[in-house]
C-alpha positions in Angstrom: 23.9 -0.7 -4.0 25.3 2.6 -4.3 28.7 4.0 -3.3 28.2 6.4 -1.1 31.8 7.1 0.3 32.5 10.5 -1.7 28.9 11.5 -0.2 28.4 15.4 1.3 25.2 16.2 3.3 23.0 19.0 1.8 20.6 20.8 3.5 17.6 20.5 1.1 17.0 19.5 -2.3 18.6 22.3 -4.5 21.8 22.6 -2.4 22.2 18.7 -3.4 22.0 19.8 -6.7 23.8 22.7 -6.3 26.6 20.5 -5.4 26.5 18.6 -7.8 25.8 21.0 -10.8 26.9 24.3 -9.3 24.5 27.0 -9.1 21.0 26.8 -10.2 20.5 29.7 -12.5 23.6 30.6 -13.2 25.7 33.7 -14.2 24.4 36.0 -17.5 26.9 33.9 -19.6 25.0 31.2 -18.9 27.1 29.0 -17.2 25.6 27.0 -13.9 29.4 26.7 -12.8 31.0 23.6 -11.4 31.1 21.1 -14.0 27.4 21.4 -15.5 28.2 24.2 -17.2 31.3 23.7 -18.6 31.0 21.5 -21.3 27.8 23.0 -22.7 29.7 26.6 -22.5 31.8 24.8 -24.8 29.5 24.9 -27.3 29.1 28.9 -27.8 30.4 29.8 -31.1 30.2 26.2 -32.6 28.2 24.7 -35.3 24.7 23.5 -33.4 25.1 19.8 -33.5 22.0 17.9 -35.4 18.5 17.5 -34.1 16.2 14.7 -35.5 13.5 13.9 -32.8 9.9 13.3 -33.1 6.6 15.8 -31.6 5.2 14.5 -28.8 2.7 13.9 -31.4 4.7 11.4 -33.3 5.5 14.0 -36.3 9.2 13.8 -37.3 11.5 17.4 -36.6 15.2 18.3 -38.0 16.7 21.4 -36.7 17.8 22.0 -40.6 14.4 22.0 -41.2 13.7 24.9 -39.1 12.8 28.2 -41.0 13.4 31.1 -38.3 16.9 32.8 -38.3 16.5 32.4 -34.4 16.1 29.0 -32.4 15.3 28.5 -28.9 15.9 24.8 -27.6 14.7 24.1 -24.2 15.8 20.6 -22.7 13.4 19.8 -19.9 11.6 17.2 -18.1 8.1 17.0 -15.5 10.4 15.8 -12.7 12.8 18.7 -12.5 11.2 21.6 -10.6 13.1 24.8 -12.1 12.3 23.5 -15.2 8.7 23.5 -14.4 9.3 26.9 -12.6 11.2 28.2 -16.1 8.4 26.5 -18.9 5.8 29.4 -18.5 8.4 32.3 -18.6 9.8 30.3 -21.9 6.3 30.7 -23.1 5.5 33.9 -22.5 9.1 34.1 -25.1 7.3 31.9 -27.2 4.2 33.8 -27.3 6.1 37.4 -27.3 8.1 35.8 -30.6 4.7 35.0 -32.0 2.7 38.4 -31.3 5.7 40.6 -32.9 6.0 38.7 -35.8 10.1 37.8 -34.7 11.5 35.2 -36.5 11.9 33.2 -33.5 11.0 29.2 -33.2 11.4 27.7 -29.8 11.4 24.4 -29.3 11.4 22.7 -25.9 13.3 18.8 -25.6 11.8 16.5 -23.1 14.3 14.2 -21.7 13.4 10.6 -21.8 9.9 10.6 -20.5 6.4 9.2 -22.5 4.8 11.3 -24.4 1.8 10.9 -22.2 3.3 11.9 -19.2 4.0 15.4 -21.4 0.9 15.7 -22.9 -0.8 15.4 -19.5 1.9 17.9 -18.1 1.4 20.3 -20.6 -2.1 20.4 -20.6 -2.2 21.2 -16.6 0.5 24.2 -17.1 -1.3 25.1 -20.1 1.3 25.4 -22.6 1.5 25.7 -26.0 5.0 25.3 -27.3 6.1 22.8 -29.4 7.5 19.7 -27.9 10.8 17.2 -28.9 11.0 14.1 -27.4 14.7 13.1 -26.9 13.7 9.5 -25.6 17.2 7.9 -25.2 18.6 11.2 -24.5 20.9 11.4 -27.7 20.5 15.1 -28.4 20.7 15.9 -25.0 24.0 14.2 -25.3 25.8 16.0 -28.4 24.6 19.4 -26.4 26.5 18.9 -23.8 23.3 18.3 -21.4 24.6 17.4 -17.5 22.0 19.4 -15.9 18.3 21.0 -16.6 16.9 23.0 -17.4 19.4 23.7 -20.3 18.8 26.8 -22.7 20.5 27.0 -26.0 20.4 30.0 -28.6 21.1 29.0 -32.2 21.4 32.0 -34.6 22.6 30.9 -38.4 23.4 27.3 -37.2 25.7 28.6 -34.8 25.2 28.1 -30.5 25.5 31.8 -29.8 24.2 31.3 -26.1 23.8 28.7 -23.5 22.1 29.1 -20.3 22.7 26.0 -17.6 19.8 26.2 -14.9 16.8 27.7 -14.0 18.1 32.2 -14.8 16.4 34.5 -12.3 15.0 36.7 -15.1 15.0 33.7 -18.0 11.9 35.8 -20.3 13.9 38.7 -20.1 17.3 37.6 -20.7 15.9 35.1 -23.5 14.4 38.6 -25.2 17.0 40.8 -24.6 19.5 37.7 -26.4 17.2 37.1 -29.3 16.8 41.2 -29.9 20.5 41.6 -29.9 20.5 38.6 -32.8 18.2 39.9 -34.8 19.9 43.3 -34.5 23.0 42.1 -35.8 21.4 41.6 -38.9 19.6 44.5 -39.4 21.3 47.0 -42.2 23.4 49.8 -40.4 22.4 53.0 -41.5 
C-alpha cells in the first residue's frame, strides 16, 4: 500500500518529477533545486568519494586508478528519459575529449540495472562510452545521488562541479567546464 495523503497532482510526467526533484536541468551551478540538488552541491570542493565498480563487462574499475587529470562521471539509468535525452550529448564530450587529445575520461554509472539491459541499450543509441555498474546503488549513494541524471566533474581528486538533471546545453557546458580545468593548469606566461 502506499501513503498517499501528502500526494499533489501533476500535470504530466516531468512536473511529477519536477516536484519532487526541483527543476529538470537545473541552473549553471548545477543545482536541480528543491532538495535533489542540495546534497550533491554539497560535494563541490570536496575530496571525490571512492569508486570501485565493475564494466558492464565484468572488468573491475577504481576511480584512483584513473589516469586523466579530468573525470566525468555520469550516473544514469535506461528508464529515466533525460538521461537517455543527455547520453549522446555526453558522447559527443566523450568523443570531442578523444579527438583533441584532452586528458579527459568520462565514465557513465548505471544505477542498478543488468548489464544486459545496458548492453542492449547501448547498442540501439549507439554509444561508446565506458560503462560502471553501480548495482546496489552504493556509489550513487556516497555522491549524493537523489535524482538522474547526475553529472559530476572531478579535477585532482577534487568534485569541482555537479550538474543535477538533464542541462539544456549539457555538451557545451560539460566543454566549456573541462577547458576552464585544464586551463587552470596551464603555465601563465
Amino acid at each position: 500500500s502506499f501513503d498517499t495523503s501528502n500526494s499533489v497532482a501533476a500535470a504530466s510526467f516531468e512536473e511529477m518529477v519536477q516536484q519532487a526533484f526541483g527543476p529538470v536541468g537545473g541552473g549553471g551551478g548545477g543545482g536541480g533545486g528543491g532538495g535533489a540538488g542540495s546534497m550533491a552541491q554539497q560535494l563541490e570542493g570536496q575530496p571525490a568519494p571512492p569508486v570501485a565498480l565493475n564494466t558492464v563487462d565484468g572488468e573491475p574499475f577504481s576511480l584512483e586508478d584513473a589516469e586523466a587529470q579530468v573525470i566525468v562521471l555520469d550516473f544514469w539509468a535506461t528508464w529515466c528519459p533525460p538521461c537517455r535525452r543527455g547520453l549522446p550529448e555526453l558522447q559527443k564530450v566523450y568523443d570531442w575529449a578523444g579527438e583533441n587529445d584532452k586528458p579527459v575520461a568520462v565514465y557513465t554509472v548505471n544505477l542498478e540495472e543488468t548489464p544486459e539491459q545496458v548492453e542492449q541499450f547501448w547498442t540501439d543509441a549507439k554509444l561508446t562510452m565506458p560503462v560502471l555498474m553501480d548495482t546496489d546503488a552504493s556509489v550513487a549513494q556516497a555522491y549524493g545521488v537523489q535524482g538522474i541524471p547526475q553529472t559530476v566533474i572531478i579535477k585532482d581528486g577534487t568534485v569541482r562541479h555537479v550538474h543535477v538533471g538533464l542541462l539544456p546545453n549539457l555538451e557545451q557546458t560539460l566543454r566549456d567546464q573541462i577547458e576552464q580545468l585544464l586551463e587552470d593548469d596551464e603555465p601563465q606566461q
